[in-house]
VEXDREN-2710 file (C-alpha; in Angstrom, 1 decimal):
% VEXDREN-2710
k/r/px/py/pz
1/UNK/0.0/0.0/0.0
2/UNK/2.7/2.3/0.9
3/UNK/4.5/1.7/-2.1
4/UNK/1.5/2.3/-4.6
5/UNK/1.0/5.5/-2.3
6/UNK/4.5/6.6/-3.3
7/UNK/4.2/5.6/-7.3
8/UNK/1.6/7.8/-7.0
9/UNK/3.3/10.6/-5.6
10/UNK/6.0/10.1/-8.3
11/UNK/3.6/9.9/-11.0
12/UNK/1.7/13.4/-9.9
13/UNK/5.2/15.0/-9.9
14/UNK/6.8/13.8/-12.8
15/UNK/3.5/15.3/-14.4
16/UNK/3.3/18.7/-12.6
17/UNK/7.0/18.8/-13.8
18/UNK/6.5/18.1/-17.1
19/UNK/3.5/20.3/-16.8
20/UNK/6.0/23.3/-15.8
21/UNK/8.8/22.5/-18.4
22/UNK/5.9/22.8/-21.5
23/UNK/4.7/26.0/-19.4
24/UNK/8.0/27.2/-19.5
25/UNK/8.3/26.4/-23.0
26/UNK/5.3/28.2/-24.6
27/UNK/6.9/30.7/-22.5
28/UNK/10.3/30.6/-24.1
29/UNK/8.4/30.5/-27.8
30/UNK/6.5/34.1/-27.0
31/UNK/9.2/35.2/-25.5
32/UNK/11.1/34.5/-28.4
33/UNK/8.4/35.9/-31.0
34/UNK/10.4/39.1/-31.7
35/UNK/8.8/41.1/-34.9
36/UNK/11.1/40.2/-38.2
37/UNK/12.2/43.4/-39.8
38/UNK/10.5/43.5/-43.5
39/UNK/12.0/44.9/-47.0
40/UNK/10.4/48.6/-47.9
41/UNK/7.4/48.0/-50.0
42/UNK/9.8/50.4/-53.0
43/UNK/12.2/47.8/-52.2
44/UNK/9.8/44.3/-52.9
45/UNK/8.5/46.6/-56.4
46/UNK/12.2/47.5/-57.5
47/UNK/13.4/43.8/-56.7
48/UNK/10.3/42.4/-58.7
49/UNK/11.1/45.0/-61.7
50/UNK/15.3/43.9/-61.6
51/UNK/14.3/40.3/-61.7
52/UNK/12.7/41.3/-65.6
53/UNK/15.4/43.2/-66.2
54/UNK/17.8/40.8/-68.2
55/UNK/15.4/40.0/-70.3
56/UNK/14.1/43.3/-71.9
57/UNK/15.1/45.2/-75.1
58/UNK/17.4/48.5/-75.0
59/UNK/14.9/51.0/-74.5
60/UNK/13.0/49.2/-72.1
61/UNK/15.6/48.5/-70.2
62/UNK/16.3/51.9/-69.7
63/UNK/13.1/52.8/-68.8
64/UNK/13.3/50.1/-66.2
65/UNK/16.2/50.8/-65.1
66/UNK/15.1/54.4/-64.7
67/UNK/11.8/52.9/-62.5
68/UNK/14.1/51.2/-60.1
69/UNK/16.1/54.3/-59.4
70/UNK/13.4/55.8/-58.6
71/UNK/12.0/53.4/-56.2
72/UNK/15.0/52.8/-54.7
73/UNK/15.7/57.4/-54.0
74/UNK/12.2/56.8/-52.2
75/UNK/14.3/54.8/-49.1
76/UNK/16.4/56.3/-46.5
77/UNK/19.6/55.8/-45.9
78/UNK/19.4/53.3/-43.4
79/UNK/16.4/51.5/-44.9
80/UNK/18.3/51.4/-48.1
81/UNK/21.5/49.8/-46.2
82/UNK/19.3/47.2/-44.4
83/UNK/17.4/46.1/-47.6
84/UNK/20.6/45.8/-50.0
85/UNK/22.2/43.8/-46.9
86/UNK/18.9/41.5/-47.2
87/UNK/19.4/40.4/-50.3
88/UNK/20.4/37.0/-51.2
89/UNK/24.0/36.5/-53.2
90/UNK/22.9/37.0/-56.7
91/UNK/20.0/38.8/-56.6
92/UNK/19.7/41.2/-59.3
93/UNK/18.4/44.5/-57.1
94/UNK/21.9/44.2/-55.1
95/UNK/23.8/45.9/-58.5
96/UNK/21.2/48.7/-58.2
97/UNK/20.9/49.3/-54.4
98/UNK/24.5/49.4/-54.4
99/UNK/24.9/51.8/-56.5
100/UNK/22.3/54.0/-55.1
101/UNK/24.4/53.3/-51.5
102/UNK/27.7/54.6/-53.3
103/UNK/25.7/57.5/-54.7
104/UNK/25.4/58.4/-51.4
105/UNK/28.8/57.8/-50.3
106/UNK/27.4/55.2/-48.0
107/UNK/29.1/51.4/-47.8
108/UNK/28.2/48.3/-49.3
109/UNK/27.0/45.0/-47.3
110/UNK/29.8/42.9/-49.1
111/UNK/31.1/42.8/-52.8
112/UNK/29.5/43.1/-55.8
113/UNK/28.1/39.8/-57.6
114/UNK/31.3/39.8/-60.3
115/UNK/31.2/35.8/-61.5
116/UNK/32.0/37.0/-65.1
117/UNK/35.2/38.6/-64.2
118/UNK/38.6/36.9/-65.2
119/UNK/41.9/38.4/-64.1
120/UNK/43.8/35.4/-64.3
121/UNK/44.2/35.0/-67.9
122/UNK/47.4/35.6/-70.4
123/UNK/49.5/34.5/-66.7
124/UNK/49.4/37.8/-64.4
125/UNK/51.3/36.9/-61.6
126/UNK/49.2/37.5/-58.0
127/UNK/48.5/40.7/-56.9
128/UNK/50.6/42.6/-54.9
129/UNK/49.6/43.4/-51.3
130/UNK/48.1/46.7/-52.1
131/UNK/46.3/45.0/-55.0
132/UNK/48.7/46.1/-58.0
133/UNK/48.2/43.5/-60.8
134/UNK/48.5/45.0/-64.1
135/UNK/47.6/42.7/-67.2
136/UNK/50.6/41.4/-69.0
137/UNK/49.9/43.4/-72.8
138/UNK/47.6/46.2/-72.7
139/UNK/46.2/48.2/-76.0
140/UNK/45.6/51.9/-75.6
141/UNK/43.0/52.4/-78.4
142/UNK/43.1/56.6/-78.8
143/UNK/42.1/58.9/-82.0
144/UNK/45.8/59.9/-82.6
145/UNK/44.9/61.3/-85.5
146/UNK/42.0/63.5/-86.6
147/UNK/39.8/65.9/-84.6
148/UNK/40.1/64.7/-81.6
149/UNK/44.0/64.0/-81.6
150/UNK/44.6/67.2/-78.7
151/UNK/42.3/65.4/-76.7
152/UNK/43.6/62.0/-77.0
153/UNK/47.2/63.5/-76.3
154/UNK/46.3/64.6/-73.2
155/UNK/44.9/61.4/-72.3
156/UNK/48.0/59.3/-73.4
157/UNK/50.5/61.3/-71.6
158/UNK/48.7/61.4/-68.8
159/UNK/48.6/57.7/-68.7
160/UNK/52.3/57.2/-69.5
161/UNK/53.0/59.4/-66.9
162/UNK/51.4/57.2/-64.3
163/UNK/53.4/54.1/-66.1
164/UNK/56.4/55.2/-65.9
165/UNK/55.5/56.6/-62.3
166/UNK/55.4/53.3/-61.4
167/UNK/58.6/51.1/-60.2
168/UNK/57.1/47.5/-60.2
169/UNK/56.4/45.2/-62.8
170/UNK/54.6/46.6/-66.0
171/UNK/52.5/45.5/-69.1
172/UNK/54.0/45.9/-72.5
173/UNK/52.2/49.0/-73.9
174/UNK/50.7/48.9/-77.7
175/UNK/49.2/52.2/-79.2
176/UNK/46.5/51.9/-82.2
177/UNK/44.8/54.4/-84.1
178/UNK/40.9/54.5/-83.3
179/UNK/40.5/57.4/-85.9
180/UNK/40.1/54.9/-88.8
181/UNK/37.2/52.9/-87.1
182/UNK/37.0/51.5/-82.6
183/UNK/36.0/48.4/-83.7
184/UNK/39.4/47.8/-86.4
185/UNK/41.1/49.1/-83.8
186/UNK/40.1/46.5/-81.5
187/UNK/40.1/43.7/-84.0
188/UNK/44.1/44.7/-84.6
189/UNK/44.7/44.7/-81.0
190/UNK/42.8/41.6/-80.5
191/UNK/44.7/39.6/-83.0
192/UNK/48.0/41.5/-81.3
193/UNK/47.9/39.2/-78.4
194/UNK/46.5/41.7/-76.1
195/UNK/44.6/40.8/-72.7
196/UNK/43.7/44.0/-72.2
197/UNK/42.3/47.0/-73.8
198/UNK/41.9/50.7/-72.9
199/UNK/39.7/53.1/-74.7
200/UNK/38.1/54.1/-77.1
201/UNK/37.7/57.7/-76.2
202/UNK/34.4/59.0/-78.3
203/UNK/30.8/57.9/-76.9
204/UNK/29.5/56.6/-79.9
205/UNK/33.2/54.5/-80.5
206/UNK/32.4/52.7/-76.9
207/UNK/29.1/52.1/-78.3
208/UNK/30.2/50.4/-81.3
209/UNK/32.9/47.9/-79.2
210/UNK/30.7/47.6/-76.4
211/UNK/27.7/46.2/-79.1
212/UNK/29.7/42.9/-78.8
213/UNK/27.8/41.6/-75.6
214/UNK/31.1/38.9/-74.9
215/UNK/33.9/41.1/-76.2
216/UNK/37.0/38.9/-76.2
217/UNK/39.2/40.8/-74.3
218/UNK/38.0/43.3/-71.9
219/UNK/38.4/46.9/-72.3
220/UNK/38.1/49.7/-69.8
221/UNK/35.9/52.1/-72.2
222/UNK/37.4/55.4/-71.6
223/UNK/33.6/57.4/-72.3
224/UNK/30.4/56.2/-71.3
225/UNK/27.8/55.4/-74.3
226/UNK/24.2/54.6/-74.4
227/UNK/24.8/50.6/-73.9
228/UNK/26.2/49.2/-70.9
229/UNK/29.5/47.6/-70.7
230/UNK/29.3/43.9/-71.0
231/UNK/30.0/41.7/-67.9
232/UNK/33.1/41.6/-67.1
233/UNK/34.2/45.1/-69.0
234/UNK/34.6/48.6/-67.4
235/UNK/33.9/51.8/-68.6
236/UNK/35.6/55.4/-66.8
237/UNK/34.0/58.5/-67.9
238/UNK/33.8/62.4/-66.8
239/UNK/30.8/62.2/-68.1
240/UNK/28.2/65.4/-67.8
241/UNK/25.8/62.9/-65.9
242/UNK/28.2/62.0/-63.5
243/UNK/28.8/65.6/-62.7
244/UNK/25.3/66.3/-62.0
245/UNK/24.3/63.9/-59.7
246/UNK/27.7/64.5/-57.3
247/UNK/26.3/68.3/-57.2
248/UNK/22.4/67.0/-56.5
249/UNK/24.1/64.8/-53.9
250/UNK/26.3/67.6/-52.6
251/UNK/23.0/69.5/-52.5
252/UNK/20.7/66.5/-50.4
253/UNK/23.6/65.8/-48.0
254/UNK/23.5/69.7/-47.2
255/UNK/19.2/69.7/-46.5
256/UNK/18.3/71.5/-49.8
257/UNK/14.1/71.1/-50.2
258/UNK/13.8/73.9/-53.1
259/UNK/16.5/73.9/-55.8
260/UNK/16.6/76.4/-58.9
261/UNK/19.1/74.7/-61.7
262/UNK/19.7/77.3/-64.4
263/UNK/22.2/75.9/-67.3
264/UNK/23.6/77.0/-70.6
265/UNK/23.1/76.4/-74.4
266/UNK/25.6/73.8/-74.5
267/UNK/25.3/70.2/-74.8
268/UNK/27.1/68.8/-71.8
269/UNK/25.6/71.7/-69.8
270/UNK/22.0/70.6/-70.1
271/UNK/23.1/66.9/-69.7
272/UNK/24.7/68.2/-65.9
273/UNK/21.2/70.1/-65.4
274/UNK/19.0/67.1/-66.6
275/UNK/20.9/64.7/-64.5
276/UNK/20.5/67.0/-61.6
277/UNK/16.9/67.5/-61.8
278/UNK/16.5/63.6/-61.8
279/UNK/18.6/62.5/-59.1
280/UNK/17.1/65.6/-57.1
281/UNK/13.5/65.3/-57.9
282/UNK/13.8/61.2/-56.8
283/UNK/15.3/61.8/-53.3
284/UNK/12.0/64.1/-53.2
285/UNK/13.7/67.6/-53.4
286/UNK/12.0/70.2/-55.7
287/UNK/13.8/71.3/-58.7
288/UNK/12.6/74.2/-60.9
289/UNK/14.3/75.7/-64.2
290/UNK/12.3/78.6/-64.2
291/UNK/13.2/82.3/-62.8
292/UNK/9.6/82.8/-62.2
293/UNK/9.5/80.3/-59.5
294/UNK/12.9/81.2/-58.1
295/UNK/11.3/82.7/-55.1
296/UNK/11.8/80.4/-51.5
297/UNK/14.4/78.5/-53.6
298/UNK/17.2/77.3/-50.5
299/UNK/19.8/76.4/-53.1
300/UNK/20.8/77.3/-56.9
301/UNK/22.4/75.1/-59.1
302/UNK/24.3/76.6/-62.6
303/UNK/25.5/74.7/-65.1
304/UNK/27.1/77.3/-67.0
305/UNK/30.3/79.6/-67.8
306/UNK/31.2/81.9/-65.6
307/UNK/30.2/85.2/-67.5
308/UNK/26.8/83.9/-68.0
309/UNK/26.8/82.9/-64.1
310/UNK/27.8/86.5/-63.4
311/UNK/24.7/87.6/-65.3
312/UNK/22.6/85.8/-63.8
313/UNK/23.6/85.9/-60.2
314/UNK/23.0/90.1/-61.0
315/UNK/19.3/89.5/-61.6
316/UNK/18.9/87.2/-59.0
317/UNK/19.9/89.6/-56.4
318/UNK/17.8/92.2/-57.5
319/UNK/14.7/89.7/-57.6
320/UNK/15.5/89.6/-54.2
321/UNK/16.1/85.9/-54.8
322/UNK/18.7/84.6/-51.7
323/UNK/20.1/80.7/-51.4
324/UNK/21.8/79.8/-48.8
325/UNK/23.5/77.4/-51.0
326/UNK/25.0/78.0/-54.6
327/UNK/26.8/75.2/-56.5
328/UNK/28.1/74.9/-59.8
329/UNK/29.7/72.6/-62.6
330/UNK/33.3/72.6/-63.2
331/UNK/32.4/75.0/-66.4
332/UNK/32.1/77.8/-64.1
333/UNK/35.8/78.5/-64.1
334/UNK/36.0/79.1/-67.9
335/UNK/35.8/82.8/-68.9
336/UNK/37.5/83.9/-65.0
337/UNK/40.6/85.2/-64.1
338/UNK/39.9/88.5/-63.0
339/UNK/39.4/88.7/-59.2
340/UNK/37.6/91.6/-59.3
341/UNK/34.8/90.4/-61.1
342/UNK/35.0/86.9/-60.6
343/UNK/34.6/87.9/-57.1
344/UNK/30.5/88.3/-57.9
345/UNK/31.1/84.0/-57.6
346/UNK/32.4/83.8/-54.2
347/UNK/30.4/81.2/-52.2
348/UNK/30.2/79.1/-55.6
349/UNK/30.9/75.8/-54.5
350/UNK/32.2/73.0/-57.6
351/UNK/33.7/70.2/-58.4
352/UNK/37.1/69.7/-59.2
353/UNK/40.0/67.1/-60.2
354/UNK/41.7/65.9/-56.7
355/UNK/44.9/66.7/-58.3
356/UNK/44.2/70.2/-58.1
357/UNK/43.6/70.2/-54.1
358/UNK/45.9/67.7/-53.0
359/UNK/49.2/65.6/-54.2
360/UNK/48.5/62.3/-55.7
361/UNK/51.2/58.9/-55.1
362/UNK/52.8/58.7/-58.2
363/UNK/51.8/62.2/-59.6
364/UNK/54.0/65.4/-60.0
365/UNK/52.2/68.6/-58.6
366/UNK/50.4/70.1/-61.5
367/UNK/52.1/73.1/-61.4
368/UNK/55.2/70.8/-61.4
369/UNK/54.3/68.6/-64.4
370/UNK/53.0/71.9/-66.1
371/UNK/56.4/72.9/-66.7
372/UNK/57.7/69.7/-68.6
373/UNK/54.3/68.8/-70.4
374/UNK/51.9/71.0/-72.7
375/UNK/49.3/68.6/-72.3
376/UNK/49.2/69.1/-68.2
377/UNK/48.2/72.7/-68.3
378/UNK/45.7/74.3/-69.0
379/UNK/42.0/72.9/-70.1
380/UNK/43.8/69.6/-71.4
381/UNK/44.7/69.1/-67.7
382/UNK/41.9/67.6/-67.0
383/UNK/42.0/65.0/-69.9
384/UNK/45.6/64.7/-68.4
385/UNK/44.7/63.5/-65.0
386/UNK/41.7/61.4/-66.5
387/UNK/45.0/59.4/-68.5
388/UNK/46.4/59.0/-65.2
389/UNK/43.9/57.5/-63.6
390/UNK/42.7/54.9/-66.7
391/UNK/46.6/53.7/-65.9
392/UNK/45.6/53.3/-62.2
393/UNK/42.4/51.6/-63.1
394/UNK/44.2/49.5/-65.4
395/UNK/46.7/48.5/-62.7
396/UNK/44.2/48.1/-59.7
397/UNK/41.0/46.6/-61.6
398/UNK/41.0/43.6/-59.8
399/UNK/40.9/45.1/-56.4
400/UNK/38.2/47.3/-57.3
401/UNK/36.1/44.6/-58.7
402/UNK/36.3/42.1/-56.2
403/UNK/36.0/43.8/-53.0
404/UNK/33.6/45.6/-50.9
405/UNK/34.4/49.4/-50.6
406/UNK/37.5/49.2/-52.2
407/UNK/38.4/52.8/-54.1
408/UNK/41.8/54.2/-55.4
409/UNK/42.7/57.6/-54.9
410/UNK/43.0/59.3/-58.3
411/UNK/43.8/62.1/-59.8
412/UNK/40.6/63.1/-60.7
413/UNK/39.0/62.2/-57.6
414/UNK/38.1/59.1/-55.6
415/UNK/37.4/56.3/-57.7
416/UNK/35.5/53.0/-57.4
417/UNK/33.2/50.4/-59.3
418/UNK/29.8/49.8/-59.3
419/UNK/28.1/46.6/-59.7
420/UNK/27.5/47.1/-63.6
421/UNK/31.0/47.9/-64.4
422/UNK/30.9/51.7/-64.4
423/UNK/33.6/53.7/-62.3
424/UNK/32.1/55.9/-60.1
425/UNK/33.9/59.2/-59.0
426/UNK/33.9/61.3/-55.7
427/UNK/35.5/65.2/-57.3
428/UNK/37.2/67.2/-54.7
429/UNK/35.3/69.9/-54.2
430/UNK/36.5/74.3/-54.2
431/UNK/35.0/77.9/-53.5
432/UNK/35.2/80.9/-54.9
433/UNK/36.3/83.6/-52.0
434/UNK/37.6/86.4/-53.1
435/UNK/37.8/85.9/-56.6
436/UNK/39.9/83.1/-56.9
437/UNK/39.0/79.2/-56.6
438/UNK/40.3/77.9/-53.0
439/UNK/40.5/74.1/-52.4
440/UNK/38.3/72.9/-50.1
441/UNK/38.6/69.3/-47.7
442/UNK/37.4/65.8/-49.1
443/UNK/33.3/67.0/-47.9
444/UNK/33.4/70.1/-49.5
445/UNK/33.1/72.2/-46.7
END
């Protein structure tokens, strides 16, 4: 009897007990019910529109591309970090959101997706520890004759310049004519041996090579065209488009809600404006073009020479029109020179090459390489440093492509790679005060 009495009590126990452990466990479950953090509803639509992407014709694709931007500018900063770090390897939104995080000068979650990319071929020995690992024959495909033979000058010395700049092991160097046709060029340089090519220089010439979608040797395009460079092919441009959207991002990062852009006759003047007005008017800032709605404007953006700029500062002032804020394309130091009247731009904030503001590794001074080289003075200058850098791009490609926030500091500015090969530059940034441009730090401040 006493010992049934005792099962008992063992029984009851062992099932209060195991009573309390599921208790406990339910409790451990809600306790443990935390809410899961969702992707932006802009997010789910852009991801949904990039999955498509691949598969549409040319002017589609631009259009979506153009969709996805925009749904993508509608996400802060920090919901536009967590959703790009959400996304699984290989999804094709990360190419976008990253670039839209660079835009911003913000970091990406890890690497670009970059399986097309092959830097082991011709027998490049391993990269050096800073990432240094030049192909083994590189083309330079340049207009060295023709109309645009100053131009391409510039380019090439400021590229040898860099070469030569550098102690370590080089790549044999092979020049070819592009005047006579990009895609002969490229054919020659192809059946040369080359495994690698840099250029061409014109827009529609990068077009024509880049219509090849599995070019046999990669290039780094030195222009940016209307097609996208194929996988596993770069293209470098200081391009008009690239120069507005650093000045609407200099603008957002500085609180600008009302923005009057005002721009020239010129070609590349309107493409800075237009690509302004886009990248402004999709982070949700409003952009006008017209004087008549230049009233409770916070900022003013000119894409324009510096005479014109000068005009129209004059009747801004006496339409009483004051922003707190004025920025300007690089154009605005053509036509000065003159303190005194140049000194109507003070405040005038613009882009400019880094070389100009600050020494580069491997770079003379400007004023310094000034005095030995035609080409380094002047308005070829710029085409000068741009050489430069296509060396250092050439030289540190790999690095660039295969890590996570990896950027070189160029001549031209701070460069990286975006996840559709296109190199993205950060310009160093000066003021006009008192007349004369004065370099400003790497925020523009």
């Amino acid at each position: 009897m006493a010992r049934k009495h005792l099962v008992g009590r063992f029984t009851r126990s062992l099932c209060c007990a195991l009573f309390l452990l599921a208790l406990a466990a339910c409790a451990s479950v809600e306790v443990d019910r935390t809410p899961v953090a969702t992707m932006h509803p802009a997010t789910a639509e852009a991801q949904a529109l990039a999955r498509a992407h691949a598969g549409l014709p040319g002017p589609a694709r631009a259009g979506n591309a153009a969709r996805i931007e925009a749904l993508l500018a509608q996400l802060d900063d920090a919901s536009l970090a967590r959703d790009a770090g959400a996304l699984a390897v290989g999804d094709p939104l990360y190419n976008f959101a990253g670039r839209a995080l660079l835009n911003r000068g913000l970091s990406l979650p890890r690497p670009f997706d970059r399986g097309e990319w092959n830097f082991d071929a011709a027998g490049r020995p391993p990269a050096d520890r800073d990432g240094y690992r030049p192909p083994m024959r590189v083309a330079l495909l340049l207009p060295l004759t023709g109309g645009q033979a100053a131009a391409a000058t510039a380019v090439r010395d400021g590229f040898l310049t860099g070469y030569y700049g550098e102690g370590r092991r080089r790549p044999e160097v092979r020049f070819y004519d592009s005047a006579g046709g990009a895609n002969a060029a490229y054919a020659r340089a192809v059946a040369d041996g080359n495994d690698f090519v840099v250029g061409p220089l014109a827009r529609e010439e990068v077009d024509a090579v880049f219509a090849n979608d599995t070019p046999p040797v990669p290039l780094l395009a030195l222009n940016r065209g209307s097609r996208m460079p194929p996988a596993g092919n770069a293209s470098f441009s200081l391009s008009p488009e690239d120069e507005g959207i650093s000045l609407a991002q200099y603008l957002i990062d500085r609180g600008a809600r009302r923005v009057l852009i005002a721009s020239g006759g010129e070609d590349a003047q309107r493409r800075s404006a237009g690509a302004a007005k886009a990248q402004l008017e999709r982070r949700g800032v409003q952009a006008t073009e017209e004087m008549t709605g230049a009233q409770g404007v916070d900022a003013v953006l000119l894409a324009m020479k510096a005479p014109q700029a000068r005009a129209l500062l004059a009747r801004l002032a006496a339409a009483g029109v004051v922003a707190a804020t004025r920025v300007a394309t690089a154009q605005i130091t053509s036509g000065t020179g003159k303190a005194g009247e140049d000194a109507a731009l003070d405040g005038i904030v613009f882009p400019t090459e880094a070389w100009a503001a600050r020494n580069v590794a491997g770079l003379p001074a400007q004023a310094r390489a000034a005095e030995r080289l035609g080409t380094a003075k002047g308005p070829a200058a710029r085409l000068f440093a741009f050489g430069f850098d296509a060396w250092l791009l050439t030289a540190y490609l790999e690095r660039l492509a295969l890590s996570a926030n990896a950027d070189i500091a160029g001549a031209t500015g701070q460069l990286s790679l975006d996840g559709f090969g296109n190199v993205l530059r950060r310009p160093s940034w000066s003021r006009f005060a008192g007349g004369v441009p004065v370099p400003l730090d790497d925020g523009g401040r």
